[in-house]
N, C-alpha and C positions, 0 to 999 in steps of 0.2 A: 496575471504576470506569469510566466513561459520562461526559465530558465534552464539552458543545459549545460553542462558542466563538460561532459565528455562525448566521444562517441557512441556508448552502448546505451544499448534501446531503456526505454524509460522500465522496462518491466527489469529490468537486469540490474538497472543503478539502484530501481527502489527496495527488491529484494536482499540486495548486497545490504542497503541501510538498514532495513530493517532489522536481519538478522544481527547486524552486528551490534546494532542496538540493543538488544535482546540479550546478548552476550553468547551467542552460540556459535560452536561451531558449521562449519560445512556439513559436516558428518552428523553432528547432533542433532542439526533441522532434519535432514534429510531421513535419517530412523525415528525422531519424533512424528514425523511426514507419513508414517508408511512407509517410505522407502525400501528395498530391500538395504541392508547393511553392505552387502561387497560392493555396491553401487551409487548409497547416497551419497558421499563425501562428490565424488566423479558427477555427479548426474546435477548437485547443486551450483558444482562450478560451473558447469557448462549453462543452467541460467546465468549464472550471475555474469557470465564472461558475452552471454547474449549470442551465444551459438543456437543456443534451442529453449524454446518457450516452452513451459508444461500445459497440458490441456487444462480448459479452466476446472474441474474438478479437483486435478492436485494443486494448481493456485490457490484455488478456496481453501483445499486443508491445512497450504504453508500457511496462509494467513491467518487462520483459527490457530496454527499453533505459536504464531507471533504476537499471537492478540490484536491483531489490526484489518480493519476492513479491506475484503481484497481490492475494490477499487484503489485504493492505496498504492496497490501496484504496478496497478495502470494512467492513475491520469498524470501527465505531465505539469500542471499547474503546480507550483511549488507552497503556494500559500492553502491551495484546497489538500496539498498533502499533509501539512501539515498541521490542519483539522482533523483531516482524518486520524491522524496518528494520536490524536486528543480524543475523538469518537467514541471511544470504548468506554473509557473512563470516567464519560456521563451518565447521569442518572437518563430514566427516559423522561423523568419532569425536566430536567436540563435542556434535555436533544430536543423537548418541546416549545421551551422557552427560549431556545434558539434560535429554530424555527420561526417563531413569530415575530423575533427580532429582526431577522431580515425581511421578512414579510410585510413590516410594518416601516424598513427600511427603503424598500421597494416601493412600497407605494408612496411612500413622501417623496421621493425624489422625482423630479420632471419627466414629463414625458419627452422622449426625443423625437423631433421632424423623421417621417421615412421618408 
């Protein structure tokens, strides 16, 4: 399930949620970030507003300092985001038992005609 809400690109929408979920400022992520300071606040709106994308090395760091897997940021699917945003919070007996949950979901279900 594929749901978009507005115009800005899915890395912009889900950055914006995250952060704000987090409770942080623009400013805040972006010097938690590395960022330089006279630039983070500037440099995170322009993610968020989906002007400019960061190369995936500063995505990786927003997202470790959000606590969320960076895919998070990018996939469009609204229900895998919202796993992931659970992801962390797993044990890895969890994320394994998971795992074999769909796995074992998967294979009971039908095969489909090609």
């Amino acid at each position: 399930m594929v749901t978009r809400t507005t115009q800005h690109p899915v890395f912009a929408r889900r950055l914006a949620e995250a952060r704000k979920r987090a409770g942080l400022s623009q400013r805040q992520l972006g010097v938690l970030a590395d960022l330089d300071p006279t630039v983070a606040s500037p440099r995170i709106n322009q993610y968020e507003r989906g002007k400019h994308e960061p190369q995936l090395k500063t995505a990786k760091r927003l997202a470790e300092v959000l606590g969320i897997p960076p895919a998070f940021l990018y996939t469009e699917d609204d229900l895998l985001a919202a796993l992931l945003l659970r992801w962390n919070t797993l044990s890895l007996r969890q994320k394994k038992d998971l795992l074999k949950q769909v796995e074992a979901a998967e294979t009971s279900r039908p095969k489909r005609a090609r």
